[in-house]
N, C-alpha and C positions, 0 to 999 in steps of 0.2 A: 504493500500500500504506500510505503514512503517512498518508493520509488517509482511508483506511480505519478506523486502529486509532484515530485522533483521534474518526473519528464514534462509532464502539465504544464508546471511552472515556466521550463527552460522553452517550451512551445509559444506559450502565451507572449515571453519575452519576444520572442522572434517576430512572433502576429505582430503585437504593438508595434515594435519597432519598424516593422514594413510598413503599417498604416502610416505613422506617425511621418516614416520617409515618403510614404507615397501623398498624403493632404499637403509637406512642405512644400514637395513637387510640382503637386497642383498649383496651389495657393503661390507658388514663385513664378509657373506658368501665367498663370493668370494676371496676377500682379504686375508682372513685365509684360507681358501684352499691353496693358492699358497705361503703364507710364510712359513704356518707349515708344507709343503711338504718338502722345502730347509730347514727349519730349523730341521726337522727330520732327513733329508741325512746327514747335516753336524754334527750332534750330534752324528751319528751313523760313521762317518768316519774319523771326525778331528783331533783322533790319528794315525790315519795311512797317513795323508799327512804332508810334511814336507818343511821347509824353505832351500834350497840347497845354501850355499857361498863356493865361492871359497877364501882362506884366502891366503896374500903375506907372504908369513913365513919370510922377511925382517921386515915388519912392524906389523905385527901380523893381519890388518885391512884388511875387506871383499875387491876384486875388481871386484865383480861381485854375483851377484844374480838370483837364479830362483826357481822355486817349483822340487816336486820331489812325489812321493806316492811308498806306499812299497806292492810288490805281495808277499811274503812269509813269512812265521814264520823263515827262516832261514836270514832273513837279507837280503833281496833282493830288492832294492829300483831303483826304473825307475824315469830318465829326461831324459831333452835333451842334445847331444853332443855339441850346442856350448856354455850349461851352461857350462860344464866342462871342455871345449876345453884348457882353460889355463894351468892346469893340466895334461893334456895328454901334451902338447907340450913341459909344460916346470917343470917337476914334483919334480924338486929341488929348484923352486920358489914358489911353490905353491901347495897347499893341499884342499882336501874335503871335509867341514864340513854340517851337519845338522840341523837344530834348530824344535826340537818334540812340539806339542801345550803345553805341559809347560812350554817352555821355556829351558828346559834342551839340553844340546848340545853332539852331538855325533860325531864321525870321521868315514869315509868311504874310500874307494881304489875302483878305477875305475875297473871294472871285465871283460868290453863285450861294443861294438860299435858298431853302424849300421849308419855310416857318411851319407851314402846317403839318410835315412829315417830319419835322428836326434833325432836316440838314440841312450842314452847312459843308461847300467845298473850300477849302483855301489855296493857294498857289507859293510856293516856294521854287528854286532856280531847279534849270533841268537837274536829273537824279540819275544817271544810267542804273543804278543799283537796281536791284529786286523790287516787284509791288505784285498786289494783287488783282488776279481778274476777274471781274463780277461776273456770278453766276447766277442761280435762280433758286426763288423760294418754295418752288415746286417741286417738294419733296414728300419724302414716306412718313407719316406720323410717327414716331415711335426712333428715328434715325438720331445716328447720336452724331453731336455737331460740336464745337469748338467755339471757345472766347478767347480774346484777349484785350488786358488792359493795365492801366496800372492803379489798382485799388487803393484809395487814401493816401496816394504818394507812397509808399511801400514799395516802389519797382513792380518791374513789366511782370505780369501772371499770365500762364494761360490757365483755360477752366472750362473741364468737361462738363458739355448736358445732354438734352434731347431735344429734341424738333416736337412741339407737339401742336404745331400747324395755328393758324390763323385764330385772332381773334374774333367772334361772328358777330360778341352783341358789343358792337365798338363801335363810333361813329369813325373812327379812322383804324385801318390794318395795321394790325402788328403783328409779330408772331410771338408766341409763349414758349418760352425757354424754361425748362427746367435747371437749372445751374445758377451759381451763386454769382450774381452782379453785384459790385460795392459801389457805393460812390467813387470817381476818379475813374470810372470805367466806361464812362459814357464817351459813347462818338469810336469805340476801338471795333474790332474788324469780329465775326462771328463767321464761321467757315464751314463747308463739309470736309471732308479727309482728301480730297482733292487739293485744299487749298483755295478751293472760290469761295468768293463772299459769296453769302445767302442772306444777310441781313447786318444792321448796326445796332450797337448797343445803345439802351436809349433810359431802360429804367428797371427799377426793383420793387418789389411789394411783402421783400426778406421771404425767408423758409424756400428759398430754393424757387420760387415764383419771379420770373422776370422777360421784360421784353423787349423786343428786336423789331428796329423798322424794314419792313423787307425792301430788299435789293434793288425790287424794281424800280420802285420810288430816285432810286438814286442814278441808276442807269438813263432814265427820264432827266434828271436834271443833269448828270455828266454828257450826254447829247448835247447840250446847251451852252454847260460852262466852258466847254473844251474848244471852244471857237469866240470866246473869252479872252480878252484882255484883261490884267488888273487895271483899274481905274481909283487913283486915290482920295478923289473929291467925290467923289458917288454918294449920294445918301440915299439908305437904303428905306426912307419912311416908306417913298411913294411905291415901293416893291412891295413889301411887306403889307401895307395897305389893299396892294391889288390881290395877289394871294389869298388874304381875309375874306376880301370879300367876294370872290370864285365862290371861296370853300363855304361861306355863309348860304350865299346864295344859291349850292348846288344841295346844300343841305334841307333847306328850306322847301325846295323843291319837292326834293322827297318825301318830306312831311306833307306839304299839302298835299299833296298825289298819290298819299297814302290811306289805306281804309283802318281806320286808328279803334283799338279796343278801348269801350268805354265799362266801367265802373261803378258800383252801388255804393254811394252812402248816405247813411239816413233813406229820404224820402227823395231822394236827389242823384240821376244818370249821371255819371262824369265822364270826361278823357280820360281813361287811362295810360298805357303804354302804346305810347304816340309810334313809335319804330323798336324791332331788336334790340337797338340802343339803348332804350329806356326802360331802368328798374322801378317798381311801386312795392312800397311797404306800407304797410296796415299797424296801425296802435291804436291801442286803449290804455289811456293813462291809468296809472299805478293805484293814483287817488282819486278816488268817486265819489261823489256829493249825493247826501239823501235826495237833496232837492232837485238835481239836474244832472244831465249824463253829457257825455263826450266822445267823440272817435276821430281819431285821426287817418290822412292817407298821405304819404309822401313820394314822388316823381322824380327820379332826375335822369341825363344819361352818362352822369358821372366820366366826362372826356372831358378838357382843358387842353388850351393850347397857350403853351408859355411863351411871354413876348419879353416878358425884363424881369428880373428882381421884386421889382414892383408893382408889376403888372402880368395878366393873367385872363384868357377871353375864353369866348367857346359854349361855357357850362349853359345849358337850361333847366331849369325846374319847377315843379307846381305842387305846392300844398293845399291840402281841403282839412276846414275843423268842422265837425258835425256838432252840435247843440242842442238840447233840448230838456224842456220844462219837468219838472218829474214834483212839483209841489211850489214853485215858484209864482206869484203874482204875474202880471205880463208887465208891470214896471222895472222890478228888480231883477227877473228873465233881462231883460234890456239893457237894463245897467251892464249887467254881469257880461252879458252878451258883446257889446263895445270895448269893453277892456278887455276881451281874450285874444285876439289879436294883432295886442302894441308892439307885440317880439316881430317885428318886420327882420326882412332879411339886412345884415350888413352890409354887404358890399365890400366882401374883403379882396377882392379881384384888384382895384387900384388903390395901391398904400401912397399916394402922392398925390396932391392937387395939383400937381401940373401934366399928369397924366387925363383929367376929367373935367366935367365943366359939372356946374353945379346941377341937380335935379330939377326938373321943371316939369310942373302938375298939371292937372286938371278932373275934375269930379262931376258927375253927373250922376242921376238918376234915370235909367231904362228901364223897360220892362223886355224880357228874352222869353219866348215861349211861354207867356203866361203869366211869369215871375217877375214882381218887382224887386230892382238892383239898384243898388246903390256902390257905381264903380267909379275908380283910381285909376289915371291910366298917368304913370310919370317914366321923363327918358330923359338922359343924360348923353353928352358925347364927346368921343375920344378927341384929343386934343392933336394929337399927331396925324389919327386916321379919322379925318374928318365925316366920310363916308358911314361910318359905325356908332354904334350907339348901345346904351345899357338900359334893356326895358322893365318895366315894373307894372303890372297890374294885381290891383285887387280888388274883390267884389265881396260883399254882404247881401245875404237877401234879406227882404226887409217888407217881404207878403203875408208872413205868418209870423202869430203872435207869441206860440212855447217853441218855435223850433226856427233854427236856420245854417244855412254854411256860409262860409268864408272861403275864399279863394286867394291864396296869391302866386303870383308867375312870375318869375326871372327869364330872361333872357339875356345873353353877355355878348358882345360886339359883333352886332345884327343891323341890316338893313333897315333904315325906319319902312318901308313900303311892305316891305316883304314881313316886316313885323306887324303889322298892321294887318296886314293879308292874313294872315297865322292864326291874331286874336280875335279877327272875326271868325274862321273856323272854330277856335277854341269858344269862345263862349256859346257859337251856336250848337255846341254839340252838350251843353248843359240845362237838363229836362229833368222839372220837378212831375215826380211822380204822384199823380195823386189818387 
């Protein structure tokens, strides 16, 4: 029997020891497959991505940071527009520089802009070195793809994810990356294993969720920029402007031309979810009064398109508060009912008054389908992009005595006409149910 358990033992050694060599086996197989795959891309491409700072020509020191990768032998380098955004707006404070993986530092002039997709191309002296060639974001879900940039100023990283194809309820395409984006990594180059771009790095939402504007977007404006001169006096309001209001106006489009779901609250049809793009959530407040009830509905399509530091366009949104009497007089219903509504929206979009002009109102009293209204219609307008505008409506009904809603609507740097056009769709699609 002891000799038994001694052979057992000296067996069992043996098994383990083979498993043991054979999972290290694996596990180094495997392991080196997927470093010396990234460490082959980055070896083969980490002359051609680059450190983008924006430097204050007061104090000589960066104020901002992002990546950048170069498509041509003539100098042709891609980010994004809100790395460089300080330079476009203010280009006597501020200048473009590069930093190449040796370390060596180069100077650029902005060339070409696509605000709405966020890019931006810049121009530096011919390059014969290495660059990338754009490829397409027409790929397999599930495909694993490449980052590079340099995160927080920490040096250039690459960083594996996956492709897992296009954003659908987005008013603008992106694509969703699984892999880890940091700040300092916007504007760097995102690849298949070929080495082509398939998209730009653009933003992160942490846990591994981030996104990439796709390629084509860029291909469409390197057509353009590439029969480009730099020009130093160029101001880019009246570019930027035009762009806005394209993308306003093709947006708007959609909307109106669209067959839009509406929504129950209270005793009252609504807009609901105007296109794909738009989320609605439902609340009922926490605290409930013996004497009166409440419900809320909340709209946006949660997309923004960044224009400065300061400033910020794009968003739309629509809240509804539902109301009603449950033991209330119809005076103090009334009261209660005018004060629930003072939390207007802020307007955190323009942090400067010289980005905006003041609000300017007007109030009436309609009646929509039955319903007496008592509406707000106030619009304000960009100062640079005189074409746009920041709308505000809000409406009270004011037919019924224990019950009513509230409406308010945002819209951020929109066409007055076309905004106008919208909110007559909008309220007429608001039917009290009786």
């Amino acid at each position: 029997m002891k000799q038994i358990r001694t052979n057992f033992k000296f067996a069992f050694k043996i098994s383990l020891a083979n498993f043991i060599i054979l999972v290290i086996f694996a596990n180094n197989s495997f392991s080196n497959d997927i470093t010396d795959e990234a460490k082959d891309l980055y070896i083969e491409h980490r002359n051609s991505v680059y450190q983008i700072q924006i430097v204050n020509n007061a104090t000589g020191k960066k104020s901002t940071i992002g990546s950048g990768f170069q498509i041509s032998k003539d100098g042709h380098i891609v980010t994004n527009f809100h790395v460089v955004s300080s330079a476009i707006h203010s280009p006597e404070d501020y200048r473009v520089e590069f930093i190449r993986s040796d370390d060596t530092i180069g100077s650029a002039q902005i060339l070409d802009i696509d605000v709405v997709h966020d890019i931006a191309i810049i121009k530096s002296d011919p390059n014969e070195s290495s660059f990338f060639h754009l490829g397409n974001s027409d790929i397999e879900k599930g495909t694993k793809i490449f980052s590079m940039g340099n995160p927080h100023d920490l040096g250039m990283t690459i960083v594996e994810g996956t492709y897992n194809g296009l954003m659908k309820e987005s008013l603008y395409k992106k694509i969703l990356f699984s892999g880890s984006l940091n700040p300092g990594m916007s504007g760097g180059p995102a690849f298949n294993r070929k080495g082509e771009i398939i998209g730009i790095n653009v933003s992160t939402a942490g846990n591994q969720i981030s996104f990439l504007v796709p390629v084509e977007f860029l291909s469409e404006l390197f057509k353009v920029a590439k029969t480009k001169s730099v020009t130093k006096s160029l101001s880019w309001d009246a570019v930027i402007e035009r762009q806005l209001s394209k993308n306003q106006n093709d947006y708007f489009n959609k909307i109106l031309s669209s067959n839009w779901n509406n929504l129950s609250i209270g005793n009252v049809e609504v807009p609901g979810e105007l296109t794909s793009a738009f989320k609605c959530w439902g609340n009922t407040p926490e605290v409930q009064y013996t004497l009166f009830k409440s419900a809320d509905i909340f709209c946006s399509n949660e997309d923004v398109l960044y224009l400065s530091s300061n400033l910020w366009t794009g968003e739309m949104l629509f809240r509804y508060k539902w109301m009603y009497s449950t033991g209330l007089s119809t005076f103090r219903f009334y009261n209660l009912y005018e004060n629930q509504f003072k939390e207007k929206y802020d307007y955190p979009n323009a942090k400067k008054k010289s980005d905006v002009t003041n609000f300017k109102c007007q109030t009436e009293f309609v009646n929509i389908n039955g319903m007496d209204w008592k509406i707000g219609l106030c619009s304000r307008n960009y100062k640079k992009y005189r074409s746009l505008y920041d709308i505000n409506l809000s409406m009270s009904s004011v037919g019924e005595k224990m019950e009513g809603l509230m409406v308010e609507l945002v819209a951020l740097g929109v066409n007055k006409t076309k905004a106008l056009d919208f909110i007559y769709k909008f309220i007429g699609n608001i039917k009290w149910q009786k």
